[in-house]
N, C-alpha and C positions, 0 to 999 in steps of 0.2 A: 567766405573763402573755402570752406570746408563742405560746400554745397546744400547745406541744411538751408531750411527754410522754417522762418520761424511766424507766428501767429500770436502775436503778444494780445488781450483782452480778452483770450478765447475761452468760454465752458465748454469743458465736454459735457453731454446730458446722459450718452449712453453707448454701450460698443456695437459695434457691426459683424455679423457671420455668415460666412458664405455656406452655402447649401449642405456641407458637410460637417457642420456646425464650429468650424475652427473661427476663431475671432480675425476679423478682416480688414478692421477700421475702428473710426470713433464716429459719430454723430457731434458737430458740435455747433454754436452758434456765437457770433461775433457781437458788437455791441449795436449792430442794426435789430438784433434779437432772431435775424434768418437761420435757423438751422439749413447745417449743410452737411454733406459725409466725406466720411476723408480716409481712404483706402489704406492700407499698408499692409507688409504682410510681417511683421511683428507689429506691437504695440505693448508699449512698455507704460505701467504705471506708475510714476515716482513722484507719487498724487498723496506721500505724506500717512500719518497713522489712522486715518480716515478715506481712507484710498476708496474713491468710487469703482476704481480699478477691479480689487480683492472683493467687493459686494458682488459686482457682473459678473465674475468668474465664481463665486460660491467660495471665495479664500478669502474671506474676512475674520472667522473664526480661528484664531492661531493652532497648531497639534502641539506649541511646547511655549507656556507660560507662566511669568512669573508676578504676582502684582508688588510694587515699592510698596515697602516701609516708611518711604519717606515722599513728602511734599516739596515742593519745588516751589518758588520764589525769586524773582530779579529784577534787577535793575540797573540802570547803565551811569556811572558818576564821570563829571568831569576830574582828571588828575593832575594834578601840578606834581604832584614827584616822579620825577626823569630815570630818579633810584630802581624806579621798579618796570620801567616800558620794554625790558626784554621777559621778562619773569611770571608764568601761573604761578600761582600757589594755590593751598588746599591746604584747612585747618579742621581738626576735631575737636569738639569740648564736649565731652558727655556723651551724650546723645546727639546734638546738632555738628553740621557738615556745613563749611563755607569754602568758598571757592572766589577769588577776585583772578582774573587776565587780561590783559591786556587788546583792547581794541583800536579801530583806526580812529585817529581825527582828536586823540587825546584823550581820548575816554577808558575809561575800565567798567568791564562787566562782573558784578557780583552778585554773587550767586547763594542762599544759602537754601540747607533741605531738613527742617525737623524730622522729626516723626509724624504720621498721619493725624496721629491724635491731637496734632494741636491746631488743628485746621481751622476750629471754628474764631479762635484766636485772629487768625487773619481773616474772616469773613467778617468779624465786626469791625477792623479797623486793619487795611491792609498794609498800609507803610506803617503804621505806629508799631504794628508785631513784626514788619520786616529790619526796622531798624531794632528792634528791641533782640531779636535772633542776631543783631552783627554785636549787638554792645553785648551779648553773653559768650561771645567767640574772640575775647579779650585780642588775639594780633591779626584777626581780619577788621576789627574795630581800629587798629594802630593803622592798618595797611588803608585806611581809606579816611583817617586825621588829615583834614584840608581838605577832602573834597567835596563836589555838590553835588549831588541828585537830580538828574535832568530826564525828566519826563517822568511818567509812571511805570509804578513798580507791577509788576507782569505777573501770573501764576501759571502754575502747569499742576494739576492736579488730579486726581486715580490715574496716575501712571501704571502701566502695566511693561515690562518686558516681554520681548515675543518672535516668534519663527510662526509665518505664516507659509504654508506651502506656495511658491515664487514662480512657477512657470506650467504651462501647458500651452496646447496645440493656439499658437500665434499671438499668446502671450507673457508676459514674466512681471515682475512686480523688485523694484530697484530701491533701494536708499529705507526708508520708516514704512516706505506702504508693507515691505517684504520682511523686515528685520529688524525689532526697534531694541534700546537697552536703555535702562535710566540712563538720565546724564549726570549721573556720581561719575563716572571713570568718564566721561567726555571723549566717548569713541565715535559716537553718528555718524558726526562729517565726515573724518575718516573713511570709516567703511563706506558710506552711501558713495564718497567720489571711487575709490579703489574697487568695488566691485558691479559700480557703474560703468566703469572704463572697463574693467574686465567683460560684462557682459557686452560692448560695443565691439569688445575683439573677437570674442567668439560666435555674435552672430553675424558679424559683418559678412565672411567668407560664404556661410550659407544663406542669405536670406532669400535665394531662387528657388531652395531643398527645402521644403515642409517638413521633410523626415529630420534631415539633418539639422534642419532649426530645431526643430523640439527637442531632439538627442542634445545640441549644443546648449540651450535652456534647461535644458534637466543637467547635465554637468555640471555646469556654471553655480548653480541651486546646491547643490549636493558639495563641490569646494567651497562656497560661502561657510555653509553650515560646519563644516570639518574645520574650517580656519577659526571662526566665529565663536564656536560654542564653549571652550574654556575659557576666554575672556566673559563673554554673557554670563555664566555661572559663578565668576569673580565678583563680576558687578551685583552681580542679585544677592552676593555677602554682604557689599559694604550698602545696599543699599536698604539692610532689614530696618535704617531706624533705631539701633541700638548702641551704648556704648561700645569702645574698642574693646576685643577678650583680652586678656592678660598675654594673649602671644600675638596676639597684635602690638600689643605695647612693645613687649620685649623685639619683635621685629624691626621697629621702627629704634625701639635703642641701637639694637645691632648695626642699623644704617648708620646712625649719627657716629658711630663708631669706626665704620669701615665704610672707606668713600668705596671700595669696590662693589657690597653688596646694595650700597645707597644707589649706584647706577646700574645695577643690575634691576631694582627697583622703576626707577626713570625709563628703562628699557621694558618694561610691563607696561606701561603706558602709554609707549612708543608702538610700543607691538611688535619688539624688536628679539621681545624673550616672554614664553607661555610663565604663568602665574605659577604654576606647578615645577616650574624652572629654578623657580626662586623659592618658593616654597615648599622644598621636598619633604619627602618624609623623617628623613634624617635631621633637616635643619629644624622641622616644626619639632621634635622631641628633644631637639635641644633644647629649644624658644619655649619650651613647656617645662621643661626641668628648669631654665629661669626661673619663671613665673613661680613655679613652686617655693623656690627657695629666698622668694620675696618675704617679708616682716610681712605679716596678718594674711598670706595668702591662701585661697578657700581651692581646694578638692574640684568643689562640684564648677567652678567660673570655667575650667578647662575641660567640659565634659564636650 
């Protein structure tokens, strides 16, 4: 309806340039194995953290990254409690990070993310140390009592966070090929649909102006990153792999306290309020003067 045309089985092999060397096309070939070429005058990669896209273009190497502290782990269980099919949650114990939400068809996806250093732990025995990381995160262990594990458990592992430069003369790079952040704060989909859509509106207008295409792909590139980059620097805290600091504790008291700064919270996740919104300066030195005046508390845990 929308007049696209779609080519589902298809590989791209490699792009196209027309004599001025702006990118022009894809090369690609179907399941007869025919390569064929296919014109355009954008071409967009949303060809994922391995974007054959960002190789072609020499934008595979990120200018601003960050590598996780933590390993990633999941797997999909059937749910019999009804209790929980509106509701993510997210638990801390120590060092490990779980995550159970809700999917379709009655399932929950749970998620949890050590530290890198216990990787080899799961390379000996991958469900034995996945379920042993839920049974040490004592209420995503409660939150997933009754249910069963269907299929196998998945890994995602040398995560890196990252900003790849995302556009030049007839091309851009959309969703993970362009942008990626751990999935501690579980922003991807987000962003990749929001500044997918955003980049469709801004080159729609121009895609006859060469000039104006790449003016409106460099734009588009440069709001991503302004919107982007203090959520990404959030994420790359919680995702060092470390216990909570003692003002993270005291943060999270504060919420359980005050339903307004608990959805002030929620709204960081939303994307509805910046991290630094919530976490001012003035409130972080108060959430540290807590911490301080806790029984056994250390000087340097607050540096």
């Amino acid at each position: 309806e929308a007049r696209a045309e779609v080519r589902e089985g298809a590989r791209v092999a490699a792009l196209l340039h027309d004599d001025r060397g702006r990118v022009a096309g894809v090369r690609w070939s179907g399941s007869d194995g025919v390569a064929r070429d296919l014109r355009a005058p954008l071409v967009v990669g949303a060809d994922g953290r391995r974007s054959l896209v960002a190789r072609a273009v020499g934008a595979e190497l990120p200018y601003r990254s960050s590598a996780s502290g933590r390993a990633c782990y999941f797997g999909y269980w059937e749910d019999p409690d009804e209790s929980w099919r509106e509701i993510a949650a997210q638990w801390r114990e120590g060092p490990d990070l779980g995550t159970a939400f809700p999917c379709d068809d009655g399932l929950v996806l749970a998620l949890v993310q050590p530290p890198v250093g216990r990787r080899e732990a799961f390379r000996e025995d991958l469900e034995g140390a996945y379920r042993a990381t839920i049974a040490a995160i004592p209420p995503l262990a409660a939150r997933l009592a009754g249910a069963r594990l269907v299929g196998r458990v998945r890994s995602a592992t040398g995560i890196e966070s990252y900003f790849r430069r995302s556009s030049g003369p007839g091309w851009a790079l959309a969703g993970d090929a362009g942008h990626f952040k751990d999935p501690v704060t579980a922003q991807g989909i987000r962003d990749a649909l929001r500044y997918g859509r955003l980049l469709g509106e801004a080159a729609a207008a121009v895609l006859d102006d060469p000039v104006a295409l790449d003016r409106a792909t460099a734009a588009w590139e440069r709001q991503r990153e302004l919107d982007c980059l203090e959520v990404y620097q959030w994420t790359n805290v919680l995702a060092r792999g470390e216990p909570m600091s003692p003002i993270e504790v005291e943060l999270y008291r504060a919420a359980a306290a005050e339903p307004s700064l608990a959805g002030d919270l929620l709204d960081v996740f939303s994307r509805a309020r910046r991290p630094s919104r919530v976490l001012s300066p003035p409130r972080a030195a108060l959430l540290a003067a807590r911490a301080l005046l806790r029984p056994g508390a250390r000087r340097d845990a607050l540096q």
